[in-house]
PDB file of N, CA, C and O in Angstrom:
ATOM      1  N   UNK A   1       0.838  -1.182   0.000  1.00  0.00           N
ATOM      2  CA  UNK A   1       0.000   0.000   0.000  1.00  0.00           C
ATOM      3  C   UNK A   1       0.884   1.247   0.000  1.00  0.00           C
ATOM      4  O   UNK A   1       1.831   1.424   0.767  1.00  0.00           O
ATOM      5  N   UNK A   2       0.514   1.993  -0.841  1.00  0.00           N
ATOM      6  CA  UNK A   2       1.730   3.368  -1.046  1.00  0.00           C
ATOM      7  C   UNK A   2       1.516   4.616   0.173  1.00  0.00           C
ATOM      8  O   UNK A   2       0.358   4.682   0.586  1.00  0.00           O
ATOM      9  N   UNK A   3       2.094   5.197   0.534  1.00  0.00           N
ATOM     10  CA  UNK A   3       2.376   5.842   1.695  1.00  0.00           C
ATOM     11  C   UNK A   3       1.900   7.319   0.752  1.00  0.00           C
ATOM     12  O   UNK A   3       2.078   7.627  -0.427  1.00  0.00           O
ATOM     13  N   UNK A   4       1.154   8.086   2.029  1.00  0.00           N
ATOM     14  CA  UNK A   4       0.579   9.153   1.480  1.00  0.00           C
ATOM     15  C   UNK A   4       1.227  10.509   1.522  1.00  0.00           C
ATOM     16  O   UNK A   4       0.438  11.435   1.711  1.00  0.00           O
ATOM     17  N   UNK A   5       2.538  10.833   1.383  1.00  0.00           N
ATOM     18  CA  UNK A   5       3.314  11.829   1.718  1.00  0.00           C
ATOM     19  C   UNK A   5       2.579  12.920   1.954  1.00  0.00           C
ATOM     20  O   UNK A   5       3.165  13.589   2.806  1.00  0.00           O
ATOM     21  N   UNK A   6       1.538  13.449   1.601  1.00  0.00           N
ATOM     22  CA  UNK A   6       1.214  14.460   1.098  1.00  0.00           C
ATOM     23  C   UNK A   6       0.449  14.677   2.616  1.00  0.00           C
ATOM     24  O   UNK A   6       0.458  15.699   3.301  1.00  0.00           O
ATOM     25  N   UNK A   7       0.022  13.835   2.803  1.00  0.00           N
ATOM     26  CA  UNK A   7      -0.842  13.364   4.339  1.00  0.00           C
ATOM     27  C   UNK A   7      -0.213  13.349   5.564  1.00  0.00           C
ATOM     28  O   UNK A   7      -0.853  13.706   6.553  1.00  0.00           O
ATOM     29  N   UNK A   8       0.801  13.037   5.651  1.00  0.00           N
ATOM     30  CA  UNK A   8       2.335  13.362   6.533  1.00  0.00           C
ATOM     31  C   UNK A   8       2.325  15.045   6.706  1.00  0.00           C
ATOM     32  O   UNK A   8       2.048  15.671   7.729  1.00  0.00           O
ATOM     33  N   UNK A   9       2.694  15.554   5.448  1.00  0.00           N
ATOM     34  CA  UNK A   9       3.079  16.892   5.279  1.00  0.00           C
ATOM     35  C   UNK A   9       1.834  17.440   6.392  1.00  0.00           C
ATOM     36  O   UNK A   9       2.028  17.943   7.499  1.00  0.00           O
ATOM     37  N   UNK A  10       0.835  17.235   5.886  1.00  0.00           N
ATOM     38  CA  UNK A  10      -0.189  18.110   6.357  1.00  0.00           C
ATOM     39  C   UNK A  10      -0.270  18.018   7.541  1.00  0.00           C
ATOM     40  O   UNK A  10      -0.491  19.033   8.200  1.00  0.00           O
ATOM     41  N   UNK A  11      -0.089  16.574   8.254  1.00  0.00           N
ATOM     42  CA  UNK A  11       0.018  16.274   9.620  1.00  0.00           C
ATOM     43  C   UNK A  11       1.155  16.897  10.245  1.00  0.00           C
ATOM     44  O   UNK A  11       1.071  16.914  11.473  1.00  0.00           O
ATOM     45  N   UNK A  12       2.081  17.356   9.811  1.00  0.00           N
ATOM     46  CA  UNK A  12       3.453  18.040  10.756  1.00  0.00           C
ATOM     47  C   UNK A  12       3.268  19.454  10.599  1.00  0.00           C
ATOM     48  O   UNK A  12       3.684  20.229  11.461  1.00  0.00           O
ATOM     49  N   UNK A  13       2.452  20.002   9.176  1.00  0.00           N
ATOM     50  CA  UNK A  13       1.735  21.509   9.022  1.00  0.00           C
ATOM     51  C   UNK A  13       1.205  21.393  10.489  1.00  0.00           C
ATOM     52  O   UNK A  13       2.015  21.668  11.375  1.00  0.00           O
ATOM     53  N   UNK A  14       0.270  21.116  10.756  1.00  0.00           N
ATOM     54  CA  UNK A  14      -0.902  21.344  11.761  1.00  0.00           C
ATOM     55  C   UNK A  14      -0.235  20.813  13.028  1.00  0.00           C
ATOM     56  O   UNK A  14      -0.634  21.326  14.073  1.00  0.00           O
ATOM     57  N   UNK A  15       0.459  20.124  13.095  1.00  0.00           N
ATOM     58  CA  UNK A  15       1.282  19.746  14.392  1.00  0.00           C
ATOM     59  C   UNK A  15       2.374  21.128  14.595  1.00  0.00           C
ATOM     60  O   UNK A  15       2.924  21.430  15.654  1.00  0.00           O
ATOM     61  N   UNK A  16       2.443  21.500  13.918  1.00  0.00           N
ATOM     62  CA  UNK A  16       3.359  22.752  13.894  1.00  0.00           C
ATOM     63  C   UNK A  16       2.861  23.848  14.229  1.00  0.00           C
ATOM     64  O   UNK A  16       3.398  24.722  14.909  1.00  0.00           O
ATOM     65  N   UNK A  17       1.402  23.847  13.583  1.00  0.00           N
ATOM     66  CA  UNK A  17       0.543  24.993  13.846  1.00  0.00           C
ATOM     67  C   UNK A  17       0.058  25.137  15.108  1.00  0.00           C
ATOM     68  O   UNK A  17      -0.011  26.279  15.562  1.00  0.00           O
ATOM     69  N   UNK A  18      -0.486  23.702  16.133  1.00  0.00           N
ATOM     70  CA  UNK A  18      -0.711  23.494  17.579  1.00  0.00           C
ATOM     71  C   UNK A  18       0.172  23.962  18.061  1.00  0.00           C
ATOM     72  O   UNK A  18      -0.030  24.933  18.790  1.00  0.00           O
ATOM     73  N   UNK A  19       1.648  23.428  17.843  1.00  0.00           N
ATOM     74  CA  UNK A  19       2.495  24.088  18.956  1.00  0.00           C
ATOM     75  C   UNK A  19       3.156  25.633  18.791  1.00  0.00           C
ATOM     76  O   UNK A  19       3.932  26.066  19.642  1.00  0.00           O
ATOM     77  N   UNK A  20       2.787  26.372  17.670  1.00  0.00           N
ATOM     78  CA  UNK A  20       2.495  27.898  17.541  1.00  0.00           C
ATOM     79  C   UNK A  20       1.430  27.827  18.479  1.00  0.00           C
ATOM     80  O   UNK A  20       1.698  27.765  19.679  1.00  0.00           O
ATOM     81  N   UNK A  21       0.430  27.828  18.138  1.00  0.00           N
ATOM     82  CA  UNK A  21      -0.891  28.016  19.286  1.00  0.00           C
ATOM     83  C   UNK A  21      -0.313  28.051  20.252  1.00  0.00           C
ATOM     84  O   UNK A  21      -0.465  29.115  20.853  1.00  0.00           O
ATOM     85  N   UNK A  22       0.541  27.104  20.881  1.00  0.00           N
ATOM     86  CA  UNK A  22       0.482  26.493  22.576  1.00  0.00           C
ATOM     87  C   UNK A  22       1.769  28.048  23.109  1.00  0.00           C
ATOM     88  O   UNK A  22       1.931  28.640  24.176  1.00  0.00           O
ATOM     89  N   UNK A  23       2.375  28.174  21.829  1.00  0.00           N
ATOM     90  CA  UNK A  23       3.684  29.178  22.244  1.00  0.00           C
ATOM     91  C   UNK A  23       3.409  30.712  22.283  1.00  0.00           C
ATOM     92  O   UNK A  23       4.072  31.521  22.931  1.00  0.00           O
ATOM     93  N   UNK A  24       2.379  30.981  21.528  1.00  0.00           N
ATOM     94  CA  UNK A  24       1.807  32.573  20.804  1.00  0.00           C
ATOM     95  C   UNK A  24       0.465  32.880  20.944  1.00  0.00           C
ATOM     96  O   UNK A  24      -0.197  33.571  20.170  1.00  0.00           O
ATOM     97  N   UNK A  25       0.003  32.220  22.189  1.00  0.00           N
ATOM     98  CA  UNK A  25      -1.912  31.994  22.007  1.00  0.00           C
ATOM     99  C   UNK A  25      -2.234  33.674  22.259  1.00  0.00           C
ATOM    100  O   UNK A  25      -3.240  34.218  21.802  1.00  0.00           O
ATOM    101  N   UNK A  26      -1.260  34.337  23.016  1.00  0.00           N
ATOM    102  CA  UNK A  26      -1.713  35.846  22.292  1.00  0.00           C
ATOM    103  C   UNK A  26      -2.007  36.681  21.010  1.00  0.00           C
ATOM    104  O   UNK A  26      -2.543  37.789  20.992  1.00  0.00           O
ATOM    105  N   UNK A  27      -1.519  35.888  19.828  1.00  0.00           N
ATOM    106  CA  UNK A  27      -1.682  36.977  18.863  1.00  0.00           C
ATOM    107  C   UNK A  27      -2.823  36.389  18.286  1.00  0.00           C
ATOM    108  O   UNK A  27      -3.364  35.309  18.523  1.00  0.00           O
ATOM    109  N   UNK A  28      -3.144  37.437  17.350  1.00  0.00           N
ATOM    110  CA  UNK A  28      -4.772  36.782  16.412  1.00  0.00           C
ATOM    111  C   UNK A  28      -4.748  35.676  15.836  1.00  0.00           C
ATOM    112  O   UNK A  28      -5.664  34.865  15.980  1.00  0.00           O
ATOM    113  N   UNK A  29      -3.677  35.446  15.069  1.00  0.00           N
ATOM    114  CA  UNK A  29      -3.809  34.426  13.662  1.00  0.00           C
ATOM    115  C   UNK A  29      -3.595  32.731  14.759  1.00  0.00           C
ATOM    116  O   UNK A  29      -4.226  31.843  14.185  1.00  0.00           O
ATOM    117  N   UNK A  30      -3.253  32.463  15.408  1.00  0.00           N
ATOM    118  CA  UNK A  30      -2.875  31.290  16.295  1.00  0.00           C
ATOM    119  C   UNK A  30      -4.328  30.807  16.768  1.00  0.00           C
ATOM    120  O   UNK A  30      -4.485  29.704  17.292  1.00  0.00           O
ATOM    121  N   UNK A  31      -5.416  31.737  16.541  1.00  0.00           N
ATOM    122  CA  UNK A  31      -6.398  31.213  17.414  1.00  0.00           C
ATOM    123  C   UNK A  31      -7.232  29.824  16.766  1.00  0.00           C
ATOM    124  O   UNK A  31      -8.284  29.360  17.206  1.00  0.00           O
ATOM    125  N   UNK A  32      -6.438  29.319  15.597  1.00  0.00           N
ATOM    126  CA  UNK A  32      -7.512  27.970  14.989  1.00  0.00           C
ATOM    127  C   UNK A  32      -6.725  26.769  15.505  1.00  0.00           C
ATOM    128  O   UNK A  32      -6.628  25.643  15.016  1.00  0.00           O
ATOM    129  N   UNK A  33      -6.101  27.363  16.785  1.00  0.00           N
ATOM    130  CA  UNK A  33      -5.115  25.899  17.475  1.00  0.00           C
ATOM    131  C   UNK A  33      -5.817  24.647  17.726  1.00  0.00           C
ATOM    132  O   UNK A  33      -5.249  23.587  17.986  1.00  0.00           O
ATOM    133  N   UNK A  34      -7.510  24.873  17.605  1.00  0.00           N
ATOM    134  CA  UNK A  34      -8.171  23.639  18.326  1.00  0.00           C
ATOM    135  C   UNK A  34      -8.709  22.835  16.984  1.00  0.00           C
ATOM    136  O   UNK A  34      -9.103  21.668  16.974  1.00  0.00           O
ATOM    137  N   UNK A  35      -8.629  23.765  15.817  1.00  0.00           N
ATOM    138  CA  UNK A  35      -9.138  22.906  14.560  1.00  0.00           C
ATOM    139  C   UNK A  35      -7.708  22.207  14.151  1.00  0.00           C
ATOM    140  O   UNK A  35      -7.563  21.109  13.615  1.00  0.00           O
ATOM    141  N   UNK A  36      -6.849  22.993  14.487  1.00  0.00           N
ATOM    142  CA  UNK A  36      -5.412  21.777  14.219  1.00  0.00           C
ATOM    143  C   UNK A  36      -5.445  20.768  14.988  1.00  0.00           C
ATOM    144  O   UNK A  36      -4.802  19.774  14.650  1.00  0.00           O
ATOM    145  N   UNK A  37      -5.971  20.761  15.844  1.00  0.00           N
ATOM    146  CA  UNK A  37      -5.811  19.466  17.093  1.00  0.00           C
ATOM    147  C   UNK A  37      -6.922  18.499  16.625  1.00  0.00           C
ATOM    148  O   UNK A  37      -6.799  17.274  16.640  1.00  0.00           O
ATOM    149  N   UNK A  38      -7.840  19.059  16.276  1.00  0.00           N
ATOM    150  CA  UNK A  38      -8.641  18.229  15.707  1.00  0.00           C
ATOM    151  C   UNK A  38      -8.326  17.439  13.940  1.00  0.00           C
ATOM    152  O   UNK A  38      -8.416  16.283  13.527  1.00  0.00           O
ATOM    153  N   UNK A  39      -7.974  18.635  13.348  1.00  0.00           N
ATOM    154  CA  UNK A  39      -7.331  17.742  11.747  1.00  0.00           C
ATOM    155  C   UNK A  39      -6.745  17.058  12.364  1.00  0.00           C
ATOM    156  O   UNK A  39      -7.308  15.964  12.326  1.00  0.00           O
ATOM    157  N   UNK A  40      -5.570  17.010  13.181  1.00  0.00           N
ATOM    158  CA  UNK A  40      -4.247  15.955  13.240  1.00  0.00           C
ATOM    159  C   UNK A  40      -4.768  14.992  13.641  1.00  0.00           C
ATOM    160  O   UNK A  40      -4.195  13.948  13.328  1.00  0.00           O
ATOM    161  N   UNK A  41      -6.121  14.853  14.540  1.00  0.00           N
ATOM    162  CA  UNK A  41      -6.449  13.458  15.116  1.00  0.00           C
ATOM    163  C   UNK A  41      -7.640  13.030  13.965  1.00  0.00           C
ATOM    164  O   UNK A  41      -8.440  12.183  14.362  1.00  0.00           O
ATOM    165  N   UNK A  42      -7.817  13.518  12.643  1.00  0.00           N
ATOM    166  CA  UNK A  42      -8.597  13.031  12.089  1.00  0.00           C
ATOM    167  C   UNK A  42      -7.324  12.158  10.637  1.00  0.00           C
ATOM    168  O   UNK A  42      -7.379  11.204   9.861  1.00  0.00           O
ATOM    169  N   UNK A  43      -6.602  12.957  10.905  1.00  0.00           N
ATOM    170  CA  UNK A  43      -5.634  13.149   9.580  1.00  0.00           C
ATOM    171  C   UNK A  43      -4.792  11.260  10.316  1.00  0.00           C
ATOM    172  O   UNK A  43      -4.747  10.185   9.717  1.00  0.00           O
ATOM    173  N   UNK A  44      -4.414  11.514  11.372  1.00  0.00           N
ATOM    174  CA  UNK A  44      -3.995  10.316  12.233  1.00  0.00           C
ATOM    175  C   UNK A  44      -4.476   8.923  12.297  1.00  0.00           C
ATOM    176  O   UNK A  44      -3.814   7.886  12.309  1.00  0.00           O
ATOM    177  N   UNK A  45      -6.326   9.173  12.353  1.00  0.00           N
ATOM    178  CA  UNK A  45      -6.960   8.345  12.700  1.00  0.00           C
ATOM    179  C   UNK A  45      -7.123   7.868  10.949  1.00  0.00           C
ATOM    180  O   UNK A  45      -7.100   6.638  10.955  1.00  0.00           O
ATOM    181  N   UNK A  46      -7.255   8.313   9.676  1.00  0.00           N
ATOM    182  CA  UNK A  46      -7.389   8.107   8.861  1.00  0.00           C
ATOM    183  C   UNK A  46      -6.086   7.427   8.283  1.00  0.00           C
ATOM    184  O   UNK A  46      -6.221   6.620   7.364  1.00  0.00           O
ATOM    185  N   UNK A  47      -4.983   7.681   8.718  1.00  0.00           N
ATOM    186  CA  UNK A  47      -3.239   6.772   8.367  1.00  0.00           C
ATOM    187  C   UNK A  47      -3.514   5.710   9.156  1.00  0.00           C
ATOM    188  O   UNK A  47      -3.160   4.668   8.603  1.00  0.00           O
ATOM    189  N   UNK A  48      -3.993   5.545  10.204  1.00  0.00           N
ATOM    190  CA  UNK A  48      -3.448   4.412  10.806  1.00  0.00           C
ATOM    191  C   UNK A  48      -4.316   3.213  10.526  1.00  0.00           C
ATOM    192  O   UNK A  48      -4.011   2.021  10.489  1.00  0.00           O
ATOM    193  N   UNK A  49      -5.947   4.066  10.259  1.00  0.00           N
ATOM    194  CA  UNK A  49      -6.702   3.127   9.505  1.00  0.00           C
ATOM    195  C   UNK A  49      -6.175   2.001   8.595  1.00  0.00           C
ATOM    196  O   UNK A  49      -6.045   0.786   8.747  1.00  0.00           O
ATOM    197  N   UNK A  50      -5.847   3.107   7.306  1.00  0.00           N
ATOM    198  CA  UNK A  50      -5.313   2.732   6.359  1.00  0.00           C
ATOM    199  C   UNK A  50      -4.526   1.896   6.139  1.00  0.00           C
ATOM    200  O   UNK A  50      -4.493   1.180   5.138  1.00  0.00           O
ATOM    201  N   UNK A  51      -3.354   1.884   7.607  1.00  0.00           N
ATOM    202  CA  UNK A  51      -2.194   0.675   7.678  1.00  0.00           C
ATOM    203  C   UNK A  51      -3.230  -0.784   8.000  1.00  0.00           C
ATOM    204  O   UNK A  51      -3.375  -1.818   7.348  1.00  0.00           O
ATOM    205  N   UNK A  52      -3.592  -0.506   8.776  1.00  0.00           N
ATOM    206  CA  UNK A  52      -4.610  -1.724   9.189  1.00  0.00           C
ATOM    207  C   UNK A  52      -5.317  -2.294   8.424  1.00  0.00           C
ATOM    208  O   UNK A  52      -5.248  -3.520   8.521  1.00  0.00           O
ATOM    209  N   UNK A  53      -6.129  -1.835   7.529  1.00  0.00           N
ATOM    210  CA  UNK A  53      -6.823  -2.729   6.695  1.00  0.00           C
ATOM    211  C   UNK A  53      -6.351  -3.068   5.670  1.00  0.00           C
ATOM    212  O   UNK A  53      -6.978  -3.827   4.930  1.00  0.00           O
ATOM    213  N   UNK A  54      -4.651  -2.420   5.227  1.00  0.00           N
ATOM    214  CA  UNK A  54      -4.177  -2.769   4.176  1.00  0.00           C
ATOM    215  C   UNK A  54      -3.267  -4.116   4.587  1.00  0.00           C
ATOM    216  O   UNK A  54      -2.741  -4.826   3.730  1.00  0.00           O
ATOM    217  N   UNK A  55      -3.186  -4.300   5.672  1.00  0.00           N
ATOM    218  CA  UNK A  55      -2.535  -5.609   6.251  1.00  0.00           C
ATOM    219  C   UNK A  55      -3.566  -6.260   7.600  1.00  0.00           C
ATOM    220  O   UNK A  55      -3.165  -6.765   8.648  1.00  0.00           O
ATOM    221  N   UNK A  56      -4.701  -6.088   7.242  1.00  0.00           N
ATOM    222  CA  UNK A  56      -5.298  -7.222   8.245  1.00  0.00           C
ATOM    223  C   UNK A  56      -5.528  -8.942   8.176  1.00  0.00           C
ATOM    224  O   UNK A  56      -5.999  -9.817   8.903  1.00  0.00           O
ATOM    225  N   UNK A  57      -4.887  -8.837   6.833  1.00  0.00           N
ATOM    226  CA  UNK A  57      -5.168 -10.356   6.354  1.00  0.00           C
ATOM    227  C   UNK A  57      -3.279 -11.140   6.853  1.00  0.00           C
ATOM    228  O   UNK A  57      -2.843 -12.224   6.464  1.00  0.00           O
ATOM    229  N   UNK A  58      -2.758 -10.407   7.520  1.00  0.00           N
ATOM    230  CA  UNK A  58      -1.467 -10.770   7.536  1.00  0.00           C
ATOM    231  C   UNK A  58      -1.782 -11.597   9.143  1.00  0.00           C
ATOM    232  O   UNK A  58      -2.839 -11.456   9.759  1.00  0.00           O
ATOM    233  N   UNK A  59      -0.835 -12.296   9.527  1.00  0.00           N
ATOM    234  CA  UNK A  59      -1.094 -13.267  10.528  1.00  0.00           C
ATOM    235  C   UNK A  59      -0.448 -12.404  11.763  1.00  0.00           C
ATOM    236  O   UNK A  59       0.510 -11.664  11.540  1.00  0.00           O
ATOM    237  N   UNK A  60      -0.858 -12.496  12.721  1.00  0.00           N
ATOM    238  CA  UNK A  60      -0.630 -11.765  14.146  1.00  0.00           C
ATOM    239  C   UNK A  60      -0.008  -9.536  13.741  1.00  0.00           C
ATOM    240  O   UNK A  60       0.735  -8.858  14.450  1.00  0.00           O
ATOM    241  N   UNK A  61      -0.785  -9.063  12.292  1.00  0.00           N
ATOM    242  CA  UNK A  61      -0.838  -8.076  12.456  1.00  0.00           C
ATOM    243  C   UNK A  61      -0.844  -7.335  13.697  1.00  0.00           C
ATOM    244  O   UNK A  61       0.145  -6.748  14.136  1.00  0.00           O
ATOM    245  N   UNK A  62      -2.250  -7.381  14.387  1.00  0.00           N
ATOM    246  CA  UNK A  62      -2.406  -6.594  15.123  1.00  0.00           C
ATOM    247  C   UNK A  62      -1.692  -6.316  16.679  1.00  0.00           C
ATOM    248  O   UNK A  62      -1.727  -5.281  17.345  1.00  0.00           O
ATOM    249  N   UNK A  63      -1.102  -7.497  16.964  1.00  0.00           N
ATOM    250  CA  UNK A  63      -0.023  -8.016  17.892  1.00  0.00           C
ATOM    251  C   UNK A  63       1.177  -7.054  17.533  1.00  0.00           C
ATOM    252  O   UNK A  63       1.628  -6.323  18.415  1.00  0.00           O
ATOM    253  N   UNK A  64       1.672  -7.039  16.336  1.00  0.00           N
ATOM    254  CA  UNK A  64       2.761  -6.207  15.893  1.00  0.00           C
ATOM    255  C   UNK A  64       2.736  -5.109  15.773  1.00  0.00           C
ATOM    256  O   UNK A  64       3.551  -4.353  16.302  1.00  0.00           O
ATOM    257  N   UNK A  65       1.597  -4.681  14.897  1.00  0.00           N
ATOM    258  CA  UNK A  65       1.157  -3.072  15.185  1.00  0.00           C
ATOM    259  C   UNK A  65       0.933  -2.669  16.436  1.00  0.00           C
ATOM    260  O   UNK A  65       1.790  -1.838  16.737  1.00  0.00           O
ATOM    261  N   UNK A  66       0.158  -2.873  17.334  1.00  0.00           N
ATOM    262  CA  UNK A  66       0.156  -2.033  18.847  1.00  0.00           C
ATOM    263  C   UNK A  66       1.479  -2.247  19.239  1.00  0.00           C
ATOM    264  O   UNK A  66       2.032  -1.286  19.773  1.00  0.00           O
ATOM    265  N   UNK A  67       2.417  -3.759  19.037  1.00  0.00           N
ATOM    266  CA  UNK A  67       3.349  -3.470  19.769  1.00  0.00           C
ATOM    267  C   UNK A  67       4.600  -2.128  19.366  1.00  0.00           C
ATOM    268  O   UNK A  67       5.451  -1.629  20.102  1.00  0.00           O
ATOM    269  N   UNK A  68       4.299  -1.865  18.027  1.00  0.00           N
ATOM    270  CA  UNK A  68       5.033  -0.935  17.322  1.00  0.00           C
ATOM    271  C   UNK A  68       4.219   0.630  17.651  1.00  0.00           C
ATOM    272  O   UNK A  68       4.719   1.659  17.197  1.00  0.00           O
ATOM    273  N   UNK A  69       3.228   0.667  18.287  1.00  0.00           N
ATOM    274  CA  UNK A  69       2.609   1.894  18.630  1.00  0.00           C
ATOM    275  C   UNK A  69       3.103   2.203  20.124  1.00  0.00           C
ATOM    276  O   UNK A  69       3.225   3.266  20.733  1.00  0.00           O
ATOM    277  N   UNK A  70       3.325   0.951  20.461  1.00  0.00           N
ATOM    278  CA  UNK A  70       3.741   0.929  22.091  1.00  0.00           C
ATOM    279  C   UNK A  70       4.960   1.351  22.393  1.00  0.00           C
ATOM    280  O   UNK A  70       5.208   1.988  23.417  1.00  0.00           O
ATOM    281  N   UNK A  71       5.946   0.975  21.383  1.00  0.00           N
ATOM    282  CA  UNK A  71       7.626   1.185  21.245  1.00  0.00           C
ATOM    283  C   UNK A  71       7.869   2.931  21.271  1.00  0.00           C
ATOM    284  O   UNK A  71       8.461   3.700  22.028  1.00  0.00           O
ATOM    285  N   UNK A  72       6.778   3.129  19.558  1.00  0.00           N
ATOM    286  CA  UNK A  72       7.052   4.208  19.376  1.00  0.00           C
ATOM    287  C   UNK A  72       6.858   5.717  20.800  1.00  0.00           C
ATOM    288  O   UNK A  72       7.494   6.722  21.117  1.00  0.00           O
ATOM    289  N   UNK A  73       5.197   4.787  21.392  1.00  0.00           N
ATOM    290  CA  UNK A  73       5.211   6.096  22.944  1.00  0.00           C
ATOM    291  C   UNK A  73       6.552   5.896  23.697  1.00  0.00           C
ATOM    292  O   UNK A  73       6.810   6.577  24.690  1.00  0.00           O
TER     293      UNK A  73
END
């Protein structure tokens, strides 16, 4: 399954943009910090989907994936 670069990008845009928010929540333009928090967990929840059902037919997937979600925290 091909990797969505473009989907990455956007996810480290808006991860970038939260932690402007979290650093500058005084000035005007910072104030859409909570719609970034929200894309990134939609943008997130839609990649990781994607890994999963493109390998759920693989044998003890899901054993490997959490344990690789677990490593990565």
């Amino acid at each position: 399954m091909r990797r969505v670069s473009e989907f990455d990008a956007l996810r480290g845009l808006v991860a970038l943009g939260v932690l402007l928010f979290h650093l500058r929540a005084d000035e005007g333009w910072t104030h859409f910090g909570m719609t970034g928090v929200h894309l990134f967990l939609v943008l997130s929840g839609f990649l990781i989907t994607k890994i999963a059902i493109g390998h759920v037919d693989s044998p003890n997937f899901f054993r490997a994936f959490y344990a690789r979600r677990v490593l990565r925290i």
